[in-house]
C-alpha positions as CSV (number, residue, x, y, z in Angstrom):
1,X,14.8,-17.1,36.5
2,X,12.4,-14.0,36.0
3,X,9.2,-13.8,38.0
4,X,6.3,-14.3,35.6
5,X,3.8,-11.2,35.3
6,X,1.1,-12.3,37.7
7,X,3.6,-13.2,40.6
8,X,4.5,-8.9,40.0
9,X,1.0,-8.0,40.3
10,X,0.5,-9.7,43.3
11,X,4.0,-8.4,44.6
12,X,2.8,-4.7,43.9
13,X,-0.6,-5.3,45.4
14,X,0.8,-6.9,48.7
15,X,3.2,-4.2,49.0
16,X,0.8,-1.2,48.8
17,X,-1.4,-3.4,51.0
18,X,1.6,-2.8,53.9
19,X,1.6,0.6,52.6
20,X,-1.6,1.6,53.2
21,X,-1.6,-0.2,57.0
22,X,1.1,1.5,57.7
23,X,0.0,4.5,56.7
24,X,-3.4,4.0,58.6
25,X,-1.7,3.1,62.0
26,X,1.0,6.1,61.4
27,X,-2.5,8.3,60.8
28,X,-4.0,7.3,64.5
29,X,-0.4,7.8,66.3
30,X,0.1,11.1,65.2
31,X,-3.5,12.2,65.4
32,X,-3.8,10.4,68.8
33,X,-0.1,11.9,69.9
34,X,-1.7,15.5,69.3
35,X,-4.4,14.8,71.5
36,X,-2.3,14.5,74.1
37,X,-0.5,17.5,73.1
38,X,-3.7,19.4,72.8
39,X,-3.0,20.5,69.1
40,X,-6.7,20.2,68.6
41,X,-6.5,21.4,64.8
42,X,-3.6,18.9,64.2
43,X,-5.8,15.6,65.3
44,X,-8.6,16.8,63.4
45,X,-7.0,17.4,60.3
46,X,-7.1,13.2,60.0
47,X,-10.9,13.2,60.0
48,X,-13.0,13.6,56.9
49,X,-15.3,16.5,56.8
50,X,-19.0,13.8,57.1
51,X,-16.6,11.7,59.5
52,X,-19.3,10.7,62.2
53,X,-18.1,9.8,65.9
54,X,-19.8,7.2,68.2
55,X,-18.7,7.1,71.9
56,X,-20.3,5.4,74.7
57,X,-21.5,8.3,76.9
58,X,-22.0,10.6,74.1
59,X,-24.6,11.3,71.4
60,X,-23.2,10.4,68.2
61,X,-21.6,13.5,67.0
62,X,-21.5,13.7,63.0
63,X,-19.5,16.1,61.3
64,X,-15.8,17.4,61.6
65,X,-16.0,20.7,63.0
66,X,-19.1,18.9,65.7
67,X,-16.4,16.4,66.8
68,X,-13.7,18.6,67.0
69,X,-15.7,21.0,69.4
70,X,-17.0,18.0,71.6
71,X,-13.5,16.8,72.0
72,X,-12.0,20.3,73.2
73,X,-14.6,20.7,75.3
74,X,-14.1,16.9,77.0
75,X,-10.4,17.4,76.6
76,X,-9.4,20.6,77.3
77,X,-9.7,20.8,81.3
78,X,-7.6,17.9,81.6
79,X,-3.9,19.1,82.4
80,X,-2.6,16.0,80.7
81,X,-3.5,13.2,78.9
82,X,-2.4,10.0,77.0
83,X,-4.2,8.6,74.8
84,X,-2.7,4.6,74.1
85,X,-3.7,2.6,71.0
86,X,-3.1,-0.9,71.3
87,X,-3.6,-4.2,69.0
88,X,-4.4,-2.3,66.0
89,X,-5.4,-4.7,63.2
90,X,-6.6,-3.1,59.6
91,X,-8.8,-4.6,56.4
92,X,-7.9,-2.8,53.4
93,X,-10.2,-2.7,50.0
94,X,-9.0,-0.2,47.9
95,X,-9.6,3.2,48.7
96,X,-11.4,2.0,51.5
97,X,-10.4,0.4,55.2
98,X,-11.8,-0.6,58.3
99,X,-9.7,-1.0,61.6
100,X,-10.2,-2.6,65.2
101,X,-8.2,-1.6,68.8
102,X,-8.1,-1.0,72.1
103,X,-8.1,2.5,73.7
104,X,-6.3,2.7,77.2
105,X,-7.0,6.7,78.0
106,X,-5.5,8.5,81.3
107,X,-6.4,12.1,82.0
108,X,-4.9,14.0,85.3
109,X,-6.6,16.5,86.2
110,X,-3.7,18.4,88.6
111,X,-0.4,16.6,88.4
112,X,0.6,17.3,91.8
113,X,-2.6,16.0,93.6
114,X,-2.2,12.2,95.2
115,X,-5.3,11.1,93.6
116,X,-5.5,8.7,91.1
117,X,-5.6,9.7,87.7
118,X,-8.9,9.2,85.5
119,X,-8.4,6.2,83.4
120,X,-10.9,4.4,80.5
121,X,-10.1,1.4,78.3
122,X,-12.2,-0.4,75.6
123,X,-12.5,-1.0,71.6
124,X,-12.0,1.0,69.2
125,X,-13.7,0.3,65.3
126,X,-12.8,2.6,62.5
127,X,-13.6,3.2,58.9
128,X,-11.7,4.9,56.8
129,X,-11.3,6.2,53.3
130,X,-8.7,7.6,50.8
131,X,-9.2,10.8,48.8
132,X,-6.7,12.6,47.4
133,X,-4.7,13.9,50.0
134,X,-4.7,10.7,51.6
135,X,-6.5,8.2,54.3
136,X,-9.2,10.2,56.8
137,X,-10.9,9.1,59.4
138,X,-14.7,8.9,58.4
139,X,-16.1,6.9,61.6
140,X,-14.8,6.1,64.8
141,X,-17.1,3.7,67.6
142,X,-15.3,3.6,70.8
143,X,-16.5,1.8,73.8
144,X,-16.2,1.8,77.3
145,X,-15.3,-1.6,78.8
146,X,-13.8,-0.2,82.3
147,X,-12.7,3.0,84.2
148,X,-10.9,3.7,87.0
149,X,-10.6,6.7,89.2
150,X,-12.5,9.7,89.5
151,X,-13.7,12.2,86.1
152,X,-12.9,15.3,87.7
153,X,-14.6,17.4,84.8
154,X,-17.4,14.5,84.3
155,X,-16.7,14.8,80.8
156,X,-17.1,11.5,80.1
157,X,-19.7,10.1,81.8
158,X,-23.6,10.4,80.2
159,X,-25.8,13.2,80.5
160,X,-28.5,12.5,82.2
């Protein structure tokens, strides 16, 4: 019995649809897994060059190179960091997506103190598009439901 024309089309459509989700949750693991290696260049490479970034104790922060040099700056005193993505869920139209998850951060600031590391959590929303070198980040909202320990650097708390 051969599959009739439509039932194809709908085949090929479903299957780029996994495609391009996979695609978009392989884009935040990698991006996020250089955070936490510090390969600043690397994570921003998944952003698009208007992408505009919205998180709770910050201004928002539009523009690649912008969100790039806020991040560092947050980032960089922090000996390590891990930066989990959790529950992602995406809504693909095309060349364009949206995405939803939860962020569970943890900085330390010096490995060997016994103090507890600084930790964050809350939801992540994302927009994204696809040009032709692939998906990029165009706008991230993150919010801050909860935290935990002390932010050594106080790079995430507001400026007063």
């Amino acid at each position: 019995m051969s599959a009739s024309p439509g039932n194809d089309d709908n085949l090929a459509q479903r299957l780029q649809r996994l495609e391009d989700k996979e695609s978009l949750r392989a884009l935040l693991i990698h991006g996020w897994r250089a955070l936490d290696r510090k390969e600043w260049r690397t994570w921003i490479e998944y952003w698009a060059e208007d992408a505009v970034l919205e998180f709770g104790p910050w201004e928002r922060i539009h523009g690649r190179e912008a969100i790039l040099d806020k991040v560092i700056e947050a980032e960089a005193p922090y000996t390590r960091m891990q930066h989990h993505i959790l529950n992602l869920d995406f809504e693909v139209r095309g060349d364009r997506a949206t995405g939803i998850g939860y962020m569970w951060f943890v900085a330390v600031a010096d490995p060997g103190a016994t103090a507890s590391p600084y930790a964050m959590g809350g939801p992540y929303d994302w927009e994204f598009t696809r040009d032709t070198s692939g998906w990029r980040l165009t706008r991230q909202r993150l919010g801050v439901w909860w935290t935990t320990g002390e932010d050594a650097f106080h790079a995430f708390t507001r400026a007063d």
